[in-house]
Every structure is written in structure tokens, then in C-alpha cells.
C-alpha positions, 0 to 999 in steps of 0.5 A: 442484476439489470444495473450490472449489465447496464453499460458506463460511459469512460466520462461517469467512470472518471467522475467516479473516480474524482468523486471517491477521491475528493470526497473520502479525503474529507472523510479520512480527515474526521476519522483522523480527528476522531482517532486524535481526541481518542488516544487524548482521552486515553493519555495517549497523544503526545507531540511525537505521535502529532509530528509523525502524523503530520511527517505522512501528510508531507510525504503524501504531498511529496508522492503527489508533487511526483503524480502530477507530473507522471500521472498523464504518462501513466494514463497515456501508457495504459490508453496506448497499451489498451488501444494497440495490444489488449486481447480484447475491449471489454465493455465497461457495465457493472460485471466488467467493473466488479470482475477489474475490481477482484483482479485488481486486489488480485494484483495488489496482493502480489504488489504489495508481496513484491515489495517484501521480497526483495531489497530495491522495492523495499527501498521505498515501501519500507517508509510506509512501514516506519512509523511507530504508530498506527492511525490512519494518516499511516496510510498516506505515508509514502516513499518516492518510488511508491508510483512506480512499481504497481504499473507493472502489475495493473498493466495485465487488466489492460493486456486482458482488456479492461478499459484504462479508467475502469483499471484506475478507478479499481486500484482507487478503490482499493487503495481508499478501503487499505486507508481505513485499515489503518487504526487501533480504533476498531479491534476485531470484527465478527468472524465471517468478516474476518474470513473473508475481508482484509480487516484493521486487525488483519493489517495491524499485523502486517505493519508489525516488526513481531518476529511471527507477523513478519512478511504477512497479511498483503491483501488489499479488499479480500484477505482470503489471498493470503490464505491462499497463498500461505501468507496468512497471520491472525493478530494475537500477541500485541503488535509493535509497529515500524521497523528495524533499526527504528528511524526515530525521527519525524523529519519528513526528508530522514522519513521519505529518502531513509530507506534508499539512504541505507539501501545505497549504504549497504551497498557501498559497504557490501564487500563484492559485487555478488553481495551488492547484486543481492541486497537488491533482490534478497528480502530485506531479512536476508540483509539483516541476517547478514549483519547479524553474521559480520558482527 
């Protein structure tokens, strides 16, 4: 307990935070290969599966061409929010780490739940959800507004005082424990894990275009959010990845601009400007509901 209430400089929590990300790249790398030699032993790798993956390190590339040029506005907004209008400075000790790290999962579940809700963020999170497959380079297959949208979210931590750095080290690591989420490899883990932590077959689920998978599982870390707030599905018909049409394509300009594509076809086809208005903010099934209507 004396660790917890030992006080961090914002120097270690940037080293940290460097650190989990240089090092879990090359961990993601093994369990990538891991994944690779398994569905070759059980006959079923093949060439499409090999482009798809190498399609999400392309967008992956994409979305970190974009951060490189805003990552430094988004540091440098959170720092001026925290300097000039947070309600309070938190120290930064292993308590205020762990309470930013809840809250932060906290956040990313209603994120993650704002884009399935309406159209204009589904443009862009729809291409994590279109691959066919389910390894872990799914996990770093990005569209080009992926960036934008959590700001929003994280920007109450800093409101309640948590240190900017300590806020990204925290969305940091819950991004790093969603990346291992993403595989077949591991099919269920024992119950009380499954109770409270979002798991492999929890997130199986939420990638799934089965009618009774859709719009569920949105948790980051802790799946009991989704028991909370009624968005909860267990895995148990078998799961058919992507989305609907199917992009059937590893061309990794098709994969990371198809969903703004066909969102900005739908509202050049829409018939008024009420229409248009919602395929913006709708769900994305109200959308295919009305498609399903004109034909």
C-alpha cells in the first residue's frame, strides 16, 4: 500500500508510457506470428487473410502519419485545459493512476458505444469493424477519424483534475489490453474472469454481424460496464466477423476511406435534407433498415 501512495514525477509517467508502447509493439509482433503458424497448422491461412492483415498495419501507418502531426495539439490542449480550468491538480501517486485508469475505461466504453450510435463516427470506426478475420493485427486496423472522437471523452479526467500524462498513459493501456482481445486463439477463460474482465470471447462478440451480437460488448478493461448499462451479450452461436455489405477488398485505400465513402453516398442519394440530417446521427442499422424499405 506504500507504493500506492508514493508520488510519480510526469518525467516516469512519460517513460512509461513510451515504454508499454515500444515494448507491447514487439510482443504483439510474436502473438501475431504465433496466430499466423496456428491457423497454418489448422489449413486455415491463406493469401487473403496474409493481405488483410498486412491492409491493418497500412492503416495503422495512416492513423500514425495523422498523430504525428496532431499528437502535440492534442498534449498541448489537454496541458492547457489542466493548467487553466480543472477543478483541482490531483497528485500523481499509484491511487490517482489506478482511480484515471478506472475512469478512463469508464470513458472508453461510452466512446467506443458513441460510435455505434450514430452514422458520422461510424464512418470511421465501421473499418475496424470490416475485416473478415479475427487475429490481433484486427486491432490496429484504424479509419482516418479514429483520433479524433476519444478527446472528447478523456477531456472530463483532465476537467477533474488528473495530470494530462497520467490521462494518456491510462488511455494507453487500455488500448494495449483491447489489442490482446483481438484472437481466436484463446476461447474462454474461467468464470470470475469472464464476470468481470472484458475477455477474447466477450470482444469476439462485439466484432460480430450476428443479428443478436449486434451493438454489444463495448468495454475496454472491465466488461462489468456492459452489464451495467444493458449492453452485455455472451458468445454463443458461432461469430461471423465484419460488416454489412462486406467491403471484400484488402486494398488498404478501399478498406481505410470505405466507410466515409458510402456514408457520403447515402447522403447524396438521400432524398431531403431531414433524411441526410439522420444518417448522420441514426445508428448505422436505422440506415439499413431504410434501405431495406425503398427496395
Amino acid at each position: 500500500m506504500e507504493f500506492m501512495s508514493q508520488a510519480f514525477s510526469e518525467a516516469s509517467i512519460i517513460f512509461t508510457e513510451s515504454w508499454v508502447n515500444n515494448n507491447f509493439l514487439v510482443i504483439a509482433t510474436a502473438l501475431f506470428a504465433v496466430e499466423l503458424i496456428r491457423y497454418a497448422f489448422k489449413k486455415k491461412l491463406s493469401w487473403n487473410m496474409v493481405g488483410d492483415s498486412a491492409t491493418n498495419l497500412i492503416t495503422l501507418s495512416f492513423l500514425l502519419v495523422t498523430i504525428f502531426f496532431i499528437g502535440l495539439a492534442y498534449v498541448a490542449a489537454f496541458t492547457y485545459v489542466y493548467d487553466n480550468f480543472s477543478l483541482t491538480q490531483l497528485p500523481i501517486t499509484g491511487w490517482s493512476i489506478l482511480g484515471c485508469l478506472i475512469l478512463a475505461d469508464l470513458a472508453y466504453y461510452w466512446e467506443h458505444r458513441f460510435f455505434h450510435s450514430n452514422g458520422l463516427a461510424w464512418g470511421t470506426h465501421s473499418v475496424h469493424h470490416s475485416s473478415p478475420y479475427f487475429n490481433i493485427s484486427v486491432a490496429y486496423r484504424f479509419g482516418p477519424l479514429d483520433w479524433f472522437f476519444p478527446f472528447f471523452f478523456h477531456l472530463p479526467l483532465i476537467l477533474m483534475g488528473f495530470n494530462p500524462f497520467v490521462v494518456l498513459l491510462c488511455e494507453t493501456l487500455v488500448q494495449v489490453f483491447q489489442t490482446l482481445l483481438h484472437t481466436e486463439t484463446v476461447r474462454k477463460l474461467p468464470r470470475p474472469i469472464e464476470a468481470i474482465f472484458n475477455t477474447p470471447s466477450h470482444h469476439r462478440v462485439h466484432h460480430a454481424r450476428n443479428t443478436q451480437y449486434l451493438d454489444k460488448n463495448y468495454a475496454g478493461i472491465l466488461i462489468i460496464w456492459d452489464r451495467m448499462f444493458g449492453t452485455f451479450a455472451r458468445e454463443e452461436e458461432p461469430v461471423k466477423y465484419g460488416v454489412y455489405p462486406r467491403i471484400n477488398s484488402i486494398n488498404p485505400f478501399k478498406v481505410y476511406f470505405h466507410g466515409y465513402t458510402k456514408l457520403i453516398k447515402q447522403l447524396w442519394q438521400a432524398p431531403n435534407w431531414h433524411y441526410r440530417f439522420k444518417l448522420l446521427v441514426k445508428p448505422p442499422v436505422w440506415a439499413w433498415k431504410q434501405e431495406q424499405r425503398r427496395k
